[in-house]
N, C-alpha and C positions, 0 to 999 in steps of 0.2 A: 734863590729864585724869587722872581717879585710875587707873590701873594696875592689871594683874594678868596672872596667866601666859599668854603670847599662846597665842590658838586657831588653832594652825593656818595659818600667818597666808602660807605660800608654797605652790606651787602645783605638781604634776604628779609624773612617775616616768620608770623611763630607758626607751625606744624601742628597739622591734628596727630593724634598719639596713633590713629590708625597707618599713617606714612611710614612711623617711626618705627611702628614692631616691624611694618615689608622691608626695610632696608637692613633692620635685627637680620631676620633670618633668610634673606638672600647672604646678606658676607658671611653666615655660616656655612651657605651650598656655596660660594663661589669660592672661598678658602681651599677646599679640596680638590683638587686637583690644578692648582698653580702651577708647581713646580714643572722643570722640563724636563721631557724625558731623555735627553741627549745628558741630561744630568745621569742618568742610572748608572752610564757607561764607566763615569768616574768613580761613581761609590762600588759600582762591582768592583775594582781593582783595590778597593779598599785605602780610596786617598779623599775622607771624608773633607770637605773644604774648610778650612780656618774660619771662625767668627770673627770679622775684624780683617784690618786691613795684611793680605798675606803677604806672606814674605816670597822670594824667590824659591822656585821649587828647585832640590839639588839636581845636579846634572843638566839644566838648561842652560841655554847659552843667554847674556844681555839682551836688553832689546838693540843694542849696538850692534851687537855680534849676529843678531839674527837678521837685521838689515844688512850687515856684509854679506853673509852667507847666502841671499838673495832668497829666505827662508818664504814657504806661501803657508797660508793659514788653511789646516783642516778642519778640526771639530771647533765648534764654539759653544760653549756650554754655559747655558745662564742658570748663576749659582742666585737666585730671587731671595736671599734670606726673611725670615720674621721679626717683629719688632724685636723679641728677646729670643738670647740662644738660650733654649732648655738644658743643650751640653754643659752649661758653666753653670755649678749648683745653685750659684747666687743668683741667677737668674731661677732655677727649677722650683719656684713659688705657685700656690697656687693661685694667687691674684692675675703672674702674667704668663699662666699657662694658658689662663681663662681668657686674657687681653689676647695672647697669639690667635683663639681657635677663633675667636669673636670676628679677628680681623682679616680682611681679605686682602691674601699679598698680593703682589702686585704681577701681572699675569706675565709669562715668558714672551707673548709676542709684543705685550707694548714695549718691554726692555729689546728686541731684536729690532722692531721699527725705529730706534735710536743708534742703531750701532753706523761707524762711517764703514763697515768695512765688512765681508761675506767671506765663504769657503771657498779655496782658492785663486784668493787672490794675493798678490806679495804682502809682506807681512811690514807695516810702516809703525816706525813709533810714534812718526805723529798724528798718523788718524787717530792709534792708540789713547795718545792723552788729551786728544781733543775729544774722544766720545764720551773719555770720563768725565770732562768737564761739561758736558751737556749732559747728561746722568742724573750730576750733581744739582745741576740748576734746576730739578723737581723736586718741589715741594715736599711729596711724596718718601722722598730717599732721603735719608741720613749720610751717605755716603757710596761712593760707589767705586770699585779698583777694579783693571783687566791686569790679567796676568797669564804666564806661559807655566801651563800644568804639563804637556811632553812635545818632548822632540826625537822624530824619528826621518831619517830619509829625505831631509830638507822641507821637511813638512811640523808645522807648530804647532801645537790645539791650544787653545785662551780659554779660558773661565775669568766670565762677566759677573762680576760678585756685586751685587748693591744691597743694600739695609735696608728695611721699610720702618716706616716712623705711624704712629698713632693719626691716623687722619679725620678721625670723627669727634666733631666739636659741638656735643648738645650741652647745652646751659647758659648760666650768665655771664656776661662779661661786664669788666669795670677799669676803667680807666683817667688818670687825673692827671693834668700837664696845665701850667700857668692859672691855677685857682679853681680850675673848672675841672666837672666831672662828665664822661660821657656811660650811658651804660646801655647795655641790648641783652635783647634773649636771642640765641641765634643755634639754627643746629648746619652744619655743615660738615660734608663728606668729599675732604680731598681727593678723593682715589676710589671714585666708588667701583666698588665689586674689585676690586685692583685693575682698570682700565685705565687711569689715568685722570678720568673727568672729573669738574670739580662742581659739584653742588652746594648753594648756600643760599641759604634763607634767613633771612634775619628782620628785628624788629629792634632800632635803637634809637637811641633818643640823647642829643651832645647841644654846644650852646648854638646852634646853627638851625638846628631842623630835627624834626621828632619823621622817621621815615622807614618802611619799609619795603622790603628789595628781596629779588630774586635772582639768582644769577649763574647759567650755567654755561662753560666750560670745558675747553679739548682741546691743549696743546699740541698732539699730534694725534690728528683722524686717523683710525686706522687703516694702514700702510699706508700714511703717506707723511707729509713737513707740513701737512697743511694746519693751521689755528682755525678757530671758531669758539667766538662766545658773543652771548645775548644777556643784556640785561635787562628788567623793568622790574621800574620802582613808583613808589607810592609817595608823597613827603607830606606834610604838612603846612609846605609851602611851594609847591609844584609838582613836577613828576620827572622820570627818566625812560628814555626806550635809548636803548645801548645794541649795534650790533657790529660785531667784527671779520670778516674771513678772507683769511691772508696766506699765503706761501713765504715765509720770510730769506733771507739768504743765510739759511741756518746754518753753516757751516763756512769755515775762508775758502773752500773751494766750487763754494756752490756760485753754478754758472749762472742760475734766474731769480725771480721773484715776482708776485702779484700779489693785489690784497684791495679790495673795499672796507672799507668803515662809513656808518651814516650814527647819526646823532640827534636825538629831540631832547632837549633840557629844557623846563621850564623849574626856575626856583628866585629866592628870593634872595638878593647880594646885600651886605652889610660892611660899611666902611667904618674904619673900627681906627683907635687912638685913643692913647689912657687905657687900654681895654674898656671902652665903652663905644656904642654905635652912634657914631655922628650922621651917619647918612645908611638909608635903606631906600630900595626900589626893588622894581619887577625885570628880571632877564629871560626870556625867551631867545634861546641857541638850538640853531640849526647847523648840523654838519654833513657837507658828503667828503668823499676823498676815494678817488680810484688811484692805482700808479701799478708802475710795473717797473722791472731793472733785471739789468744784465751787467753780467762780470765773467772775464777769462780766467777768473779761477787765481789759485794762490801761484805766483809766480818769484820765485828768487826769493822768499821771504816777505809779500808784499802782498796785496788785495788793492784792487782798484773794481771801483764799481759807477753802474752810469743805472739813474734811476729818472723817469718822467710821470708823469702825472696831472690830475685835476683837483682840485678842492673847492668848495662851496663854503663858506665861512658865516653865518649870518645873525648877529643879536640885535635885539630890538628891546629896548628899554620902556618901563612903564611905573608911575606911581603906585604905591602897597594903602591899603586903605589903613591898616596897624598903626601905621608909621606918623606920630603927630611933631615927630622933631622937622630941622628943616632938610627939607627934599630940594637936589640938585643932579638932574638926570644925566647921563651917559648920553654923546652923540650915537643914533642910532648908526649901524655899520653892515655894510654885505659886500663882502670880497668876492669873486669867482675869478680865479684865474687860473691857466696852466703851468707847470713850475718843470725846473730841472735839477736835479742832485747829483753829487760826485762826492764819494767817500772813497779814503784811503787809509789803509788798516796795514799795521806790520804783525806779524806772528810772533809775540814773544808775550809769555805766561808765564806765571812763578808761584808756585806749592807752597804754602805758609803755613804755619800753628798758630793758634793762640793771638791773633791781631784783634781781628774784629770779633771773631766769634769762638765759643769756649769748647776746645778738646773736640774741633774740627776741621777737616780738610778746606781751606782758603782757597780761593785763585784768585789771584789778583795780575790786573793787566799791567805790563811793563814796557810797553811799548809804544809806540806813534799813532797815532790816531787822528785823522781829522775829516771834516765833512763839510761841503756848502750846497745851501739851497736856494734859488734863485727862480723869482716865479714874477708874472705881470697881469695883476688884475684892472681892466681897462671901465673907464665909465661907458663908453659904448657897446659894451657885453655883459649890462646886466652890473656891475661893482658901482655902489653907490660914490666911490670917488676913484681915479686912476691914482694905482702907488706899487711901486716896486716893493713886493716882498720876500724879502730875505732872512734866512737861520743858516746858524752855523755852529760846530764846535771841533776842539781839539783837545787830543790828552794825551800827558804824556808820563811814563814811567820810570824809576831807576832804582838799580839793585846788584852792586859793585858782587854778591854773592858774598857779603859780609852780613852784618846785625842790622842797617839800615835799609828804608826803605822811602824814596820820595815819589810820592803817586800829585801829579798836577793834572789839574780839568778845567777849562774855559768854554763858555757859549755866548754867543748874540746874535739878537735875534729882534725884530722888530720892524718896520715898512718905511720907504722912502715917498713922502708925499709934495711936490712942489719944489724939490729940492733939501728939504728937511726931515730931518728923524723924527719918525712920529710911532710910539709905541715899542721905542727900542728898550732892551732891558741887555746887559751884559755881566755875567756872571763869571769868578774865578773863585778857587778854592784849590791851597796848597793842605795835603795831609802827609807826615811826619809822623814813620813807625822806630822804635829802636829796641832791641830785644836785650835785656839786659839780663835777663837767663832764662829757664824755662818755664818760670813761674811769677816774672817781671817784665813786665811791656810800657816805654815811656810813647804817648800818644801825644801830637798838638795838629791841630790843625788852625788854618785862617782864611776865612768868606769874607767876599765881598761881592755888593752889588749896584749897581748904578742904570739909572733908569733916564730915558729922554723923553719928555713929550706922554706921557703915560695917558691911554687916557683913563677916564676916571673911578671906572672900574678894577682898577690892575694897580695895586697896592705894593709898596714893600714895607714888608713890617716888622718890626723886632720885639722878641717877648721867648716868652715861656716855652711857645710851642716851639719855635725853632732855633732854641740854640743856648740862651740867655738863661738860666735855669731859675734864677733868685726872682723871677721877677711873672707878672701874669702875662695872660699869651694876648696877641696884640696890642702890644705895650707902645711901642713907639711907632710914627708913619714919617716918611719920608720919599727923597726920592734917590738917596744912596745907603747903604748899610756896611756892615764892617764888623766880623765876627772873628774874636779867637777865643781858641779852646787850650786849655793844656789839662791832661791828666796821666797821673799813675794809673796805671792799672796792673791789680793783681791774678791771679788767673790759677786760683788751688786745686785740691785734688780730691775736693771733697765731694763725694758722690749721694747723696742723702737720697736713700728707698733707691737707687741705682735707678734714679728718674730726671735728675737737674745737676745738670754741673755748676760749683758756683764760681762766681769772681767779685770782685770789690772794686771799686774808685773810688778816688782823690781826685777833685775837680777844682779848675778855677775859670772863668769865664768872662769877658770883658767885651763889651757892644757898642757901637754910636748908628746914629740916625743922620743925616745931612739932608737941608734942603729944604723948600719948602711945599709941602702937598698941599693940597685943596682942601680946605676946612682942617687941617689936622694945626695944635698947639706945637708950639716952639720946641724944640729938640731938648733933652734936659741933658744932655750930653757925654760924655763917657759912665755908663752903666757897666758896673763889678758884681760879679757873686763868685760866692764859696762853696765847696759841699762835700757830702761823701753820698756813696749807697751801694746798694749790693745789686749783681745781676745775675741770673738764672738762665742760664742755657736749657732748651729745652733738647735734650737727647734722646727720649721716646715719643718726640710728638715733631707734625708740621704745623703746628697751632701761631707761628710764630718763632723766632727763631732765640731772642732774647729779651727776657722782662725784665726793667729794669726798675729797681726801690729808692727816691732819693731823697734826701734831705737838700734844700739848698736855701743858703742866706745871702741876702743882697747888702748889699754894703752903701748904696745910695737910694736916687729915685723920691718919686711924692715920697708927703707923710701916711697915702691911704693906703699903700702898700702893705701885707704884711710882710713882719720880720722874719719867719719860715714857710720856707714853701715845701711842701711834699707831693713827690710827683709819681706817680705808677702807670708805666707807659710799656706795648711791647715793640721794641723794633728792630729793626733788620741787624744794627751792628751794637758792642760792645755801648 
């Protein structure tokens, strides 16, 4: 994606210790009494639930078999588990007997406000593993399986089983990618009281801005699909008011959608080459955006959706008094126009181990995907110039049900002004899985990016932070880029305090630059690094999914460069 100086981009500020003890001992009153009580029904019969994901109960029929049988669902019992099962001795410590009572699971009706499917009604395997994969997609949960505990008289009963993860994150955080460190004190509570909501406060300080922020949180308001979250922050070099709330089309069969977003950003932007700052000013961004969309629902294997809307776009550029290098400002810009979207989505998903992330349930999309949006912001209404703006993207999926797997994604996205591309940016990226046995994953992927007309706030740039590992972050500018990855990766079975699962890499890494940007030095041209490092799944926590430790050495580049870079970063995949 093309780059530029992150907004703002972590969350909260530091806590009086009076806050801290109220949130202590509310999740100890709200832990008790989580569980459901439609659960009892099952332990009276003395069919205590499996920890982990269960297997088929004897005597029930497929979820094949039970879709012929034209089977309707009766009891649903949500099985809410704890971070750790006490039943399994290696769990039965008293560190996380003290972690379970401490924590507030996560309550019975936020997991029923997520299910696609009630009592009584035909029993479908695909709402089935479409509710699990919304389930799964909170933070909150480790994992989550529906299953068929009895069958009687053409009637099912399911048990909703999900894992709760560690959602309370008080203390320091630190982190180091392309030469630089960023660090915060932050306490934050994914899942407070076990509701779902997400609290975070924080106070951090990386090579952009020293900022603190508050931020809260609610994927789905209860009983209903709707979002809402609000942020305000503090920086050191502007401020943030963030607010969100949306209906989204959470589901391929959901018929509507609605949602506002507004936005005040003021901060300070840094155009960056060599990893040093050639150019800084002042950005003041305004946002609105209303829309709304309709869809007939999943038809023959397909999703077709029609969405319309408003958007308000507005930055306005200004001199930093800091700033004694040479200053070259941004054309100031205000878009206001109405737009139209059409996305088309096919239904096909695929159940993985071990890819991205360590000794956990994957979904990964395998399917068609595409989307465009078409909007006309006029200088007669308010748009400081007339231009067609448009975004767009497609992805596509493949998985013969052998060892491979090829996942393809493309976007662009940018305005037509006077006839010419002005701000277009287009992105592709090929990723390339191979499973070589259960404890061996060969990984490659390759980005690219190409940019028209950029204007001069909207960077693309190659370094540290995103991809290139031997090298510091904002390393090279341009106005194309070209990224491949290849790596081993290991994936063992080592369980250390039955807290972090680990894995290893073997990386190699190769990058160029093309073009020429404004104020940025000459491309220094194919850029090489090497590496290994280890990665940590976090399996008792939502803190993050994977930290990764790396050693990497560049094989080209200036002489200021150094010759090892170590990087400790957490992120989303492998």
């Amino acid at each position: 994606m093309a780059g530029r100086s992150p907004r703002l981009r972590n969350y909260g500020r530091g806590i009086a210790p009076g806050l801290a003890l109220l949130l202590f001992a509310a999740a100890v009153w709200a832990d008790s009494g989580s569980a459901d009580p439609l659960l009892a029904d099952l332990l009276a019969d003395g069919r205590k639930p499996a920890y982990g994901p269960p297997g088929e109960a004897p005597g029930i029929p497929t979820p094949e078999e039970l879709e012929t049988a034209g089977a309707r669902i009766g009891k649903v019992l949500i099985d809410n588990q704890n971070i750790f099962d006490l039943a399994d001795p290696r769990d039965d410590t008293g560190l996380f007997r003290l972690a379970n009572h401490l924590h507030a699971r996560t309550r019975a009706r936020v997991i029923r406000g997520q299910l696609l499917f009630a009592p009584g009604e035909r029993y479908s395997r695909r709402l089935v593993e479409e509710t699990e994969r919304i389930l799964r997609d909170n933070s909150y949960f480790y994992d989550a399986w529906i299953r068929a505990v009895a069958w009687h008289d053409g009637i099912v009963d399911l048990r909703v089983t999900t894992r709760d993860v560690w959602t309370l994150n008080p203390g320091f955080n630190f982190g180091r990618s392309g030469g630089s460190n960023s660090t915060g004190v932050k306490l934050e509570e994914g899942n407070l009281l076990g509701t779902g909501v997400d609290v975070q406060l924080t106070r951090e300080s990386n090579i952009d801005r020293r900022e603190t922020r508050l931020r809260v949180s609610d994927m789905h308001l209860p009983g209903t699909w709707i979002q809402a979250s609000a942020t305000y922050a503090q920086a050191s070099d502007g401020r943030l008011r963030d607010l969100l709330v949306q209906r989204p089309f959470y589901a391929l069969d959901s018929r509507w959608a609605a949602g506002f977003a507004a936005n005040d950003d003021l901060q300070t932007d840094s155009l960056y080459d060599r990893s040093r700052i050639i150019d800084q000013f002042s950005d003041l961004h305004h946002y609105l955006r209303a829309y709304g969309g309709w869809s007939a629902g999943l038809r023959e294997g397909w999703v077709r959706r029609f969405s319309s809307g408003v958007t308000y776009d507005e930055h306005r550029f200004a001199p930093v008094g800091q700033w004694t290098g040479v200053t070259v400002l941004p054309q100031d810009r205000r878009f206001l126009y109405p737009w139209v979207e059409m996305d088309v989505l096919q239904d096909s998903y695929l159940r993985l181990w071990n890819h991205d992330q360590i000794a956990r349930t994957e979904d990964f999309y395998t399917g068609t995907a595409a989307s465009l949006r078409l909007g006309w912001a006029d200088s007669a209404f308010g748009s400081s110039r007339s231009a067609l703006m448009f975004s767009s993207s497609a992805a596509r999926g493949f998985n013969s049900g052998g060892r491979a797997t090829l996942l393809l994604n493309a976007d662009f996205s940018g305005r037509v002004e006077n006839g010419s591309l002005r701000n277009a940016v287009a992105d592709a990226a090929v990723r390339y899985y191979v499973e070589q046995s259960k404890n061996w994953l060969f990984f490659t992927t390759l980005q690219g990016t190409r940019g028209w007309n950029l204007d001069l706030d909207n960077q693309i740039l190659l370094g540290g932070d995103n991809g290139l590992r031997g090298y510091p972050l904002r390393y090279q500018d341009g106005t194309t880029r070209a990224l491949w990855t290849v790596e081993q990766r290991y994936f063992t079975d080592w369980y250390p305090f039955r807290l972090f699962r680990v894995g290893a890499a073997i990386f190699f890494d190769a990058g160029r630059t093309w073009g020429s940007a404004p104020l940025a030095t000459q491309s220094l041209g194919i850029l090489t690094d090497a590496g290994f490092g280890l990665r940590f799944g976090n399996a008792r926590s939502g803190l993050g999914n994977v930290v990764h430790v790396d050693l990497a050495f560049p094989f080209n580049g200036d002489g200021n460069i150094k010759r090892v870079q170590f990087l400790v970063q957490t992120e989303q995949r492998f």
